[in-house]
C-alpha positions in Angstrom: 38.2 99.3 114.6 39.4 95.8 114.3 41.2 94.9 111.1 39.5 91.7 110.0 42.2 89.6 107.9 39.7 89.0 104.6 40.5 90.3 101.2 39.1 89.5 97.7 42.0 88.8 94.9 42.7 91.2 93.4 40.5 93.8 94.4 43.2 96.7 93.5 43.1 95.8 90.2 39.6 96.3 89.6 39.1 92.4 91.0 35.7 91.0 90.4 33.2 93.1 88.3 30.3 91.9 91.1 29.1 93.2 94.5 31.4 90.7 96.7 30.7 90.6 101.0 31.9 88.9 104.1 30.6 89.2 107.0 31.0 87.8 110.8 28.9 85.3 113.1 27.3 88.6 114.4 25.9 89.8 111.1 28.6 92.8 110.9 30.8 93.2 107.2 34.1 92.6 107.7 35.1 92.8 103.8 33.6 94.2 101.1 34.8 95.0 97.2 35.3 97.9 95.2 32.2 96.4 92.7 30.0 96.6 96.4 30.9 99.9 97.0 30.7 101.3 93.7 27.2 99.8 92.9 25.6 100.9 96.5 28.2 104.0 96.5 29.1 103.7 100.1 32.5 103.8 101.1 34.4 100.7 102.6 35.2 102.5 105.8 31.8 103.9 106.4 30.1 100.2 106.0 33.0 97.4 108.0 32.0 96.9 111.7 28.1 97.4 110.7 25.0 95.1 110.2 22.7 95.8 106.6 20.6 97.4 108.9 22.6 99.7 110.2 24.3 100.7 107.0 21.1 100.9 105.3 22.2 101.3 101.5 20.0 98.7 100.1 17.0 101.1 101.2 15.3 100.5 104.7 12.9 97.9 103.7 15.6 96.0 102.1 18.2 96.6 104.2 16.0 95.1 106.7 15.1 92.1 105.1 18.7 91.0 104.0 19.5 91.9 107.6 16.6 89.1 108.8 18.1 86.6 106.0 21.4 86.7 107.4 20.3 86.3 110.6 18.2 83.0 109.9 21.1 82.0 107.7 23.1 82.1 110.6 20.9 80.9 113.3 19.6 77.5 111.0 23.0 77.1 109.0 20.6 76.9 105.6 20.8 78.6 102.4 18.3 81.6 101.9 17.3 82.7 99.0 15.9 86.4 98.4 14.8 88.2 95.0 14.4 92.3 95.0 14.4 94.8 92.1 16.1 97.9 92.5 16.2 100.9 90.5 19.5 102.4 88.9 19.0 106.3 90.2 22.3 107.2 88.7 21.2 106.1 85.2 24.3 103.6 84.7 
C-alpha cells in the first residue's frame, strides 16, 4: 500500500486526546490517530487505503452516512454538518 506523507504531531506521545482523520480526493483515510483508533478500536493498518464504508466501524448505517457526507463534501467543496449518538459498549 502507498505510504501517504500525513502525520498528526505528536501522535507517539499520546498527541491529541480526540478522534483525528485525513483522508484523500477519493474518500479513502490516509491518516488517522491513536485517539481514532482507540475510540472505534480499529487498527491503523486495517482502516488506511479504505472509504467509511468499507471500514464500517461507525456501524453500517453510520458508516454509510459519513461515507455520503464526504462525498458531497467533496463533490460541492461545502461544509457538512452531521449529528449521531453512539453508545459506549465497552463501558469507558
Amino acid at each position: 500500500m502507498f505510504r501517504y506523507p500525513v502525520e498528526f504531531p505528536a501522535d507517539d506521545d499520546g498527541g491529541v486526546p480526540y478522534p483525528l482523520i485525513a483522508k484523500d480526493l477519493n474518500n479513502r483515510y490516509i491518516a488517522v490517530n491513536r485517539a481514532f483508533e482507540e475510540a472505534l478500536r480499529v487498527r491503523r493498518e486495517d482502516i488506511l487505503g479504505r472509504t467509511t464504508k468499507e471500514v464500517g466501524a461507525w456501524g453500517g448505517e453510520h458508516s454509510q452516512a459519513l461515507h455520503d457526507l464526504t462525498v458531497t463534501t467533496l463533490a460541492n467543496d461545502t461544509r457538512q454538518e452531521i449529528e449521531a449518538q453512539f453508545v459506549d459498549l465497552g463501558q469507558r
